[in-house]
Backbone as JSON Lines, residues from 0, in Angstrom:
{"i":0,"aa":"X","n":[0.84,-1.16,0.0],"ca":[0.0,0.0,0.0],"c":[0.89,1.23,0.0]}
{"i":1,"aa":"X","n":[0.94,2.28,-0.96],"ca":[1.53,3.53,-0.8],"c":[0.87,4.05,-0.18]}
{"i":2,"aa":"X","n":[1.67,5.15,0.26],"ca":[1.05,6.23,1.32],"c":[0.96,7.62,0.63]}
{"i":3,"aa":"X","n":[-0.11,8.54,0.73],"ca":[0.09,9.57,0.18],"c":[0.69,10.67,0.15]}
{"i":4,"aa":"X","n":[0.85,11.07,-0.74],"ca":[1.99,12.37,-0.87],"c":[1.56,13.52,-0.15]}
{"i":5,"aa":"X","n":[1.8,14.77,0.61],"ca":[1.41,15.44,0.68],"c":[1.94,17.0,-0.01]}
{"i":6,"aa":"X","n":[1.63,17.72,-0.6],"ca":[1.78,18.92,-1.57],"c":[2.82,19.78,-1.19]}
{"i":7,"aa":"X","n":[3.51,20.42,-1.95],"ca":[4.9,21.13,-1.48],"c":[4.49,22.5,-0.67]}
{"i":8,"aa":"X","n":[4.63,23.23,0.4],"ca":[4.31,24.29,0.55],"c":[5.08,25.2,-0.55]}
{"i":9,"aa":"X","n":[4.53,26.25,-0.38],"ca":[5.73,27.45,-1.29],"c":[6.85,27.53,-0.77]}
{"i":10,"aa":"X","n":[6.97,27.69,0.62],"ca":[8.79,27.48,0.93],"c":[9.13,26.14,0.39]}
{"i":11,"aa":"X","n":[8.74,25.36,0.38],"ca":[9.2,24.12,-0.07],"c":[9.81,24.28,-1.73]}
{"i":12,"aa":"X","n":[8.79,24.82,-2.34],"ca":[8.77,24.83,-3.6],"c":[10.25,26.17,-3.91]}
{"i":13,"aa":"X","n":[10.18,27.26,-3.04],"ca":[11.37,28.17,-3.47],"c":[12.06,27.48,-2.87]}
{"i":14,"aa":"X","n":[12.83,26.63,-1.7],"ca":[14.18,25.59,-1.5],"c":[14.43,25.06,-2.79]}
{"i":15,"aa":"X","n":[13.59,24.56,-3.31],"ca":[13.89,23.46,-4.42],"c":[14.39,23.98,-5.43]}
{"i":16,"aa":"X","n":[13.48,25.7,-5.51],"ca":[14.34,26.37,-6.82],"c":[16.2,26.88,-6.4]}
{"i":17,"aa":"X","n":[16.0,27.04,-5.1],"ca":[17.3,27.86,-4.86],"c":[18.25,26.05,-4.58]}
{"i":18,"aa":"X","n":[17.89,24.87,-4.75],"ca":[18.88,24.13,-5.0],"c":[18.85,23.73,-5.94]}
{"i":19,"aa":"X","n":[18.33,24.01,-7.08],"ca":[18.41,23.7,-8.4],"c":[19.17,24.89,-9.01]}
{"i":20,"aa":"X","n":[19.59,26.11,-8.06],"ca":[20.26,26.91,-8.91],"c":[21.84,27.21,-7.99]}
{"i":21,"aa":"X","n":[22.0,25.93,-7.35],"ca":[23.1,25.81,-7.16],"c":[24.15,25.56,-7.95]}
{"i":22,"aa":"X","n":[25.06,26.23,-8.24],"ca":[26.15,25.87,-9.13],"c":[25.92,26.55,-10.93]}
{"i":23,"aa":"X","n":[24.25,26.99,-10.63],"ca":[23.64,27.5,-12.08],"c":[23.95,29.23,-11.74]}
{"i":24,"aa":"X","n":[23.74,29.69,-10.64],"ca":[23.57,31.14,-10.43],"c":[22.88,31.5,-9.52]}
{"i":25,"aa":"X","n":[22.56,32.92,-9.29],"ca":[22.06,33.56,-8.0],"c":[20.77,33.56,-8.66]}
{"i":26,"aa":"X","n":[20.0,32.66,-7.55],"ca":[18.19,33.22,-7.52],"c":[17.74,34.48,-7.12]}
{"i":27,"aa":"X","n":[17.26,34.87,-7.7],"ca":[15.89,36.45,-7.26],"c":[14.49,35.55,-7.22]}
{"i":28,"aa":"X","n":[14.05,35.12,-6.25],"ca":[13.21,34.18,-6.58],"c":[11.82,34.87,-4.97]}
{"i":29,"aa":"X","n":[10.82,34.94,-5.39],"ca":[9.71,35.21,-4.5],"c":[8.55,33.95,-4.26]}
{"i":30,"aa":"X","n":[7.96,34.36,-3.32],"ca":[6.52,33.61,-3.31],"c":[5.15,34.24,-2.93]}
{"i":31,"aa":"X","n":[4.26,34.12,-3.5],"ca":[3.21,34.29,-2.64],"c":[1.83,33.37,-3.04]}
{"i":32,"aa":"X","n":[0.76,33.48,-1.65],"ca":[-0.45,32.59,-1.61],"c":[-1.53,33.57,-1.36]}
{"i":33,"aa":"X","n":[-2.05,33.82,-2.44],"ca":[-3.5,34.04,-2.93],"c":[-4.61,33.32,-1.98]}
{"i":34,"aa":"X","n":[-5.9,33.82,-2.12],"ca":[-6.79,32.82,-1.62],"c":[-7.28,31.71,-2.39]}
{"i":35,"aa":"X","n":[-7.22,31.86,-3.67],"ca":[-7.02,30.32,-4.59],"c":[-5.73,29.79,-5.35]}
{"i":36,"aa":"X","n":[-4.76,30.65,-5.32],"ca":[-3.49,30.17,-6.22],"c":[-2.27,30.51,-5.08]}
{"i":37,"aa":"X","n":[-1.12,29.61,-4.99],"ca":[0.33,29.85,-4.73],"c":[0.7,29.82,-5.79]}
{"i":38,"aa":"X","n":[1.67,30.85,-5.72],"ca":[2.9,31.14,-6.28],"c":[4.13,30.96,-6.23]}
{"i":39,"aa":"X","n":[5.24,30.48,-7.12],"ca":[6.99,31.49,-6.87],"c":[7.04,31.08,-8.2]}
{"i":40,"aa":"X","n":[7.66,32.73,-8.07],"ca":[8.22,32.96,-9.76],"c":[9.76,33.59,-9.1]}
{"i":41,"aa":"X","n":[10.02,34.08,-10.38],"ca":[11.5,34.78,-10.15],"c":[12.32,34.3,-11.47]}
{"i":42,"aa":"X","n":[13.67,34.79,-11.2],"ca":[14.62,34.7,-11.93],"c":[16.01,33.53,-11.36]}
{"i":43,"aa":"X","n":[17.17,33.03,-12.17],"ca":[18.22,32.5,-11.54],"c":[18.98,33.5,-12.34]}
{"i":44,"aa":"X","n":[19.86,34.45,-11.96],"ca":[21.29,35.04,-13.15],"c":[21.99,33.89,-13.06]}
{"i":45,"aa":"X","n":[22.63,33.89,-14.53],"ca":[23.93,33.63,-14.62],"c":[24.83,34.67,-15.65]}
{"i":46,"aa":"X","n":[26.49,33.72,-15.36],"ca":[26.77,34.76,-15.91],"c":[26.81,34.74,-17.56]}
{"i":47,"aa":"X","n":[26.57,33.97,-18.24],"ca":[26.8,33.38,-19.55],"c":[24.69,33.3,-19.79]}
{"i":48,"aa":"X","n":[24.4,33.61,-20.79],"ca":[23.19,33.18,-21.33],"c":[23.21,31.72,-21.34]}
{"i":49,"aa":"X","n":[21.87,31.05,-20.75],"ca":[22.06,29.59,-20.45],"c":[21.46,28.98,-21.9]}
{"i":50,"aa":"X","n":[21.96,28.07,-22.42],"ca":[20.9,26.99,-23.06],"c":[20.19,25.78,-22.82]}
{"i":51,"aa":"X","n":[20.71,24.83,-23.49],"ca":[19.82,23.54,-23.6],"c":[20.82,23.17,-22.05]}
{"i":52,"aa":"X","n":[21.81,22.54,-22.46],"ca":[22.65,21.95,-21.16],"c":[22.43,22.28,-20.17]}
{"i":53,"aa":"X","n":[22.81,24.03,-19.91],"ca":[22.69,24.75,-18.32],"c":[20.85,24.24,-18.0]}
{"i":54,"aa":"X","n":[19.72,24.52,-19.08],"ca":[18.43,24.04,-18.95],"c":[18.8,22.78,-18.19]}
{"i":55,"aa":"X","n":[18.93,21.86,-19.06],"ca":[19.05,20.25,-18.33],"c":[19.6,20.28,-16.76]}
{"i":56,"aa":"X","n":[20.34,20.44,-16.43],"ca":[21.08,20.65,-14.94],"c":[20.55,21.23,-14.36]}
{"i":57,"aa":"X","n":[19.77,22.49,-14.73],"ca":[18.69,22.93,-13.86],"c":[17.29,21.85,-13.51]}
{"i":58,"aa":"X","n":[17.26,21.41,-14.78],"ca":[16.07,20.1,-14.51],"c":[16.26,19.01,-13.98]}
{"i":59,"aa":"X","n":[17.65,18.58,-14.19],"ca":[18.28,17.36,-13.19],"c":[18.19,17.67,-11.6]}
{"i":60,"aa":"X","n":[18.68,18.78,-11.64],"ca":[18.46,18.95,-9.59],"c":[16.85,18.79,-9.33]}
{"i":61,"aa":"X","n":[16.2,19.3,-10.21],"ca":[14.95,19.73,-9.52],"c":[14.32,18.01,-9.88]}
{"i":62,"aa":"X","n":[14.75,17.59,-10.53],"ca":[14.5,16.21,-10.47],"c":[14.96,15.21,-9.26]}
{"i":63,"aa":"X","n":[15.97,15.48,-9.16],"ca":[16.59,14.9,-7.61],"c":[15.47,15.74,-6.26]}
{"i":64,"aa":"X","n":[14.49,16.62,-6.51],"ca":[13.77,16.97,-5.64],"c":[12.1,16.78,-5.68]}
{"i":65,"aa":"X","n":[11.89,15.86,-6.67],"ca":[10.83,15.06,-6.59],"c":[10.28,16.11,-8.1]}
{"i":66,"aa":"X","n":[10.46,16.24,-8.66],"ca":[9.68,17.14,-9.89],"c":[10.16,16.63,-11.47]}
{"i":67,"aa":"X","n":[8.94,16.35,-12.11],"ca":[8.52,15.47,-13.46],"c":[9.19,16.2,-14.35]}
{"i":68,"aa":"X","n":[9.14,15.94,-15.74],"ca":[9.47,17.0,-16.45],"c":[8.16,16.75,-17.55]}
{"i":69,"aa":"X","n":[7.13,17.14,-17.95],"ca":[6.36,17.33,-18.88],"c":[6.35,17.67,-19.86]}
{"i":70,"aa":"X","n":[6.47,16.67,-21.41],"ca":[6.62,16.87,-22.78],"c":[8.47,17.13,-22.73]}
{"i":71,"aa":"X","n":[8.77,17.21,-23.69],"ca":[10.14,17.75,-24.27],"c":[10.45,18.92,-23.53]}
{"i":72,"aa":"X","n":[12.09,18.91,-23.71],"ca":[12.71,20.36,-23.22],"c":[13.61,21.18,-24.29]}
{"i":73,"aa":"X","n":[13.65,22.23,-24.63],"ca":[15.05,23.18,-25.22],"c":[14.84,24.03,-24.86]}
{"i":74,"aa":"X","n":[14.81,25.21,-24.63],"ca":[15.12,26.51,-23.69],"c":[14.02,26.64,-23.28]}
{"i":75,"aa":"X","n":[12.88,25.74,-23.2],"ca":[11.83,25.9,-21.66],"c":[11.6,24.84,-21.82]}
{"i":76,"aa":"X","n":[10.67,24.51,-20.7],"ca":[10.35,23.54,-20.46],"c":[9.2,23.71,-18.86]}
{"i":77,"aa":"X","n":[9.02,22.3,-18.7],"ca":[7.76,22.25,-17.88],"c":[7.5,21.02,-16.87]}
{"i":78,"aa":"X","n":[7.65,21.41,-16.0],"ca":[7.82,19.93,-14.73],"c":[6.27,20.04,-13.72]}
{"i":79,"aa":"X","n":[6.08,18.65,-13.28],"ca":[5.36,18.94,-12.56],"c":[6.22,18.48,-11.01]}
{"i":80,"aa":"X","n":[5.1,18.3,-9.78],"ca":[5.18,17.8,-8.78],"c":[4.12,18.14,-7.73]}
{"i":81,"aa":"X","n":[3.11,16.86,-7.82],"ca":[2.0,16.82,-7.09],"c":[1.0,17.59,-7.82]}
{"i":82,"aa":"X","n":[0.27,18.49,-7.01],"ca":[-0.4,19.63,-7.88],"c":[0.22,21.15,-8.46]}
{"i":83,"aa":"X","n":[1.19,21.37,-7.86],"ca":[2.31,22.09,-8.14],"c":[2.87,22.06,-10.08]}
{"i":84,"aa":"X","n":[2.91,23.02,-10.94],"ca":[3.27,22.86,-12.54],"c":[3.95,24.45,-12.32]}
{"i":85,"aa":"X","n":[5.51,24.14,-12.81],"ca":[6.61,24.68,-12.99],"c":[6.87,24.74,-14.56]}
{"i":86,"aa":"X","n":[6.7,26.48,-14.98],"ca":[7.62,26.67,-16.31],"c":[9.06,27.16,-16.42]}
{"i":87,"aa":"X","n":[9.78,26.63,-17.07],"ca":[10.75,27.76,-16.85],"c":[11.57,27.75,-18.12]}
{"i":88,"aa":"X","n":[12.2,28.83,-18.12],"ca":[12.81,29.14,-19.48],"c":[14.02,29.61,-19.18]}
{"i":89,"aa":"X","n":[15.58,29.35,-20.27],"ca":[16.32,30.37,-20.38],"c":[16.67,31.18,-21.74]}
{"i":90,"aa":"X","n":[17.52,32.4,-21.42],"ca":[17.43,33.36,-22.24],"c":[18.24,34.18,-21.39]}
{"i":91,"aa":"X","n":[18.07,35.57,-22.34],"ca":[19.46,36.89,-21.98],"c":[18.21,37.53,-20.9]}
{"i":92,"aa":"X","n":[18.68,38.18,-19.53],"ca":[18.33,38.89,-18.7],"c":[17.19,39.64,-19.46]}
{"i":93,"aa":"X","n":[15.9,39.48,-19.25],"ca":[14.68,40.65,-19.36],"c":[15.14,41.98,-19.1]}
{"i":94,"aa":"X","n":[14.62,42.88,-20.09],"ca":[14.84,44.49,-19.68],"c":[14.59,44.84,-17.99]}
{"i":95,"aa":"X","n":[13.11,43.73,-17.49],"ca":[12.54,44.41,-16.16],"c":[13.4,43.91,-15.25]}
{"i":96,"aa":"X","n":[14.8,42.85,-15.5],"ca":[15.51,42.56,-14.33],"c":[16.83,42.96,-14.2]}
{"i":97,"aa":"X","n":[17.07,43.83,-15.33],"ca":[18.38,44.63,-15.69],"c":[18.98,45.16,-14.18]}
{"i":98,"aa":"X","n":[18.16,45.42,-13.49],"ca":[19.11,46.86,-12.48],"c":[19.34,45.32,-11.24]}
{"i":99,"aa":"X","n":[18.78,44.17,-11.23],"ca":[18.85,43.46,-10.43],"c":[20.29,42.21,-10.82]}
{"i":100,"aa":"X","n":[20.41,42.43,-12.33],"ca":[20.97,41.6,-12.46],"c":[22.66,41.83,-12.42]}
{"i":101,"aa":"X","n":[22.69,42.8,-12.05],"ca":[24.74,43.55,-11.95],"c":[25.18,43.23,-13.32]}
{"i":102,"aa":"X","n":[26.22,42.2,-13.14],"ca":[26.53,42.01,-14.29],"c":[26.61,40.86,-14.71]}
{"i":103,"aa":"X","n":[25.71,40.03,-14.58],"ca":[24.68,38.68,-15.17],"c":[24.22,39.22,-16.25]}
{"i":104,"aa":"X","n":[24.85,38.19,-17.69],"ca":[24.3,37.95,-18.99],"c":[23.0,37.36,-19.65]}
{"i":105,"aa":"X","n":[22.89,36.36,-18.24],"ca":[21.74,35.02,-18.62],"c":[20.55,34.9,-17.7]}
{"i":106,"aa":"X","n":[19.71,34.4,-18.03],"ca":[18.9,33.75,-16.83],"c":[17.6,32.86,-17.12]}
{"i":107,"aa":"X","n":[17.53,32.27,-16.19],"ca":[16.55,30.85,-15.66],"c":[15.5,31.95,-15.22]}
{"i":108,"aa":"X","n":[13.97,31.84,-16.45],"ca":[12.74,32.51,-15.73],"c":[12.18,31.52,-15.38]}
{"i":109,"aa":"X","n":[11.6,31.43,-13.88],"ca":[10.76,30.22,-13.09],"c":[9.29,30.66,-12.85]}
{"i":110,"aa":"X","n":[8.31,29.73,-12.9],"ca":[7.23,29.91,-12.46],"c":[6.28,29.53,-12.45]}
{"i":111,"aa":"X","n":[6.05,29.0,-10.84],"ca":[5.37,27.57,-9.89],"c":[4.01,28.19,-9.7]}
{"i":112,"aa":"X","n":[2.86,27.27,-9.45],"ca":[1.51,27.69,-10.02],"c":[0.67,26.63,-9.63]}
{"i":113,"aa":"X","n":[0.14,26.5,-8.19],"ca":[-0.73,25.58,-7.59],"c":[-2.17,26.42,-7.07]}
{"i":114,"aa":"X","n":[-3.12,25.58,-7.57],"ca":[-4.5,25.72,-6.53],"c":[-4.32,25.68,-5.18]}
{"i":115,"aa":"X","n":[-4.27,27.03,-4.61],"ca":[-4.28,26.34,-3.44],"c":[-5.72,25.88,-2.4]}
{"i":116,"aa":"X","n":[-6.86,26.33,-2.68],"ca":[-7.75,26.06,-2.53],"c":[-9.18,25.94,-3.71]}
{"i":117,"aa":"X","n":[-9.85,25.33,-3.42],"ca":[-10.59,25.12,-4.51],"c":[-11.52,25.87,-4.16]}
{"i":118,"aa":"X","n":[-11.99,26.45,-6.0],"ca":[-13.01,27.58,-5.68],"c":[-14.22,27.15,-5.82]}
{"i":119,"aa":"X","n":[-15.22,27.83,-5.02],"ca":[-16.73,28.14,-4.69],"c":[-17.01,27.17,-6.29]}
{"i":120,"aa":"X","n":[-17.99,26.37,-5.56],"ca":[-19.14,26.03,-6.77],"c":[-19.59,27.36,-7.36]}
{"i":121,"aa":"X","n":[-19.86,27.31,-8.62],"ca":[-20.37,28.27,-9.81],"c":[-21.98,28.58,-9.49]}
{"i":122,"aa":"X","n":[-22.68,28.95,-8.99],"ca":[-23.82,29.24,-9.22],"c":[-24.26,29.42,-11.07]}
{"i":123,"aa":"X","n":[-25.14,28.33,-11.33],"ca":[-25.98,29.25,-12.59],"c":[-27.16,29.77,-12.69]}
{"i":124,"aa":"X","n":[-27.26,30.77,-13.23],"ca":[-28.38,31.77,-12.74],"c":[-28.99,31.63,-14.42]}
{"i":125,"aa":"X","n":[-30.13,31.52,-14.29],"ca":[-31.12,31.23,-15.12],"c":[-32.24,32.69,-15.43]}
{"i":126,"aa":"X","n":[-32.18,33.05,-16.79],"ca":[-32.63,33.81,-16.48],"c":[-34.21,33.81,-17.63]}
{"i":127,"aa":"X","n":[-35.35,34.18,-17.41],"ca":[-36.15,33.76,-18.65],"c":[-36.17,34.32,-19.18]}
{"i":128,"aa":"X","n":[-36.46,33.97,-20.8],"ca":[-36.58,34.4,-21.91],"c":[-37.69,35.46,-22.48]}
């Protein structure tokens, strides 16, 4: 009999990013919980624009931390874990992370995306014709 899993909190989920960007670069990485959605997004710099490889090694750690990888990968890609679905992409530093990034060329965009509670039944309202 397995036992069930229970769901990553968001700290859980930003640990996992900041050890998957060990050895990749410095995380800028946030979280937050909505009353129906968690979040963490953010950035990893590096100093070199990452591709396919630096991608992979980023997906290998986060694989060593319990997270799928969904469909194919080349400069994004898409993992799950539990109810938790992670995109992430690399590419040259975004204009909006310029003043954050010193002098980092590259970066890992992340961003984790769970229900965290389920919403209200829909009322349908009927109206006559």
């Amino acid at each position: 009999m397995s036992t069930p899993t229970t769901a990553k909190t968001t700290d859980q989920v930003l640990a996992d990013l900041e050890y998957a960007a060990q050895g990749q670069g410095r995380p800028h990485l946030r979280a937050t919980q909505g009353r129906e959605h968690c979040e963490a997004h953010g950035v990893i710099f590096s100093a070199e624009v990452p591709g396919n490889a630096e991608l992979l090694r980023l997906v290998e750690r986060l694989e060593q931390r319990a997270w799928r990888v969904q469909g194919g990968l080349s400069t994004t890609g898409s993992l799950s874990s539990g109810p938790w679905m992670l995109l992430l992409g690399a590419r040259d530093v975004p204009a909006d992370f310029q003043a954050e990034a010193r002098s980092e060329k590259g970066a890992f965009i992340i961003s984790a995306l769970k229900r965290c509670r389920d919403r209200p039944t829909a009322q349908r309202i009927s109206h006559p014709a």
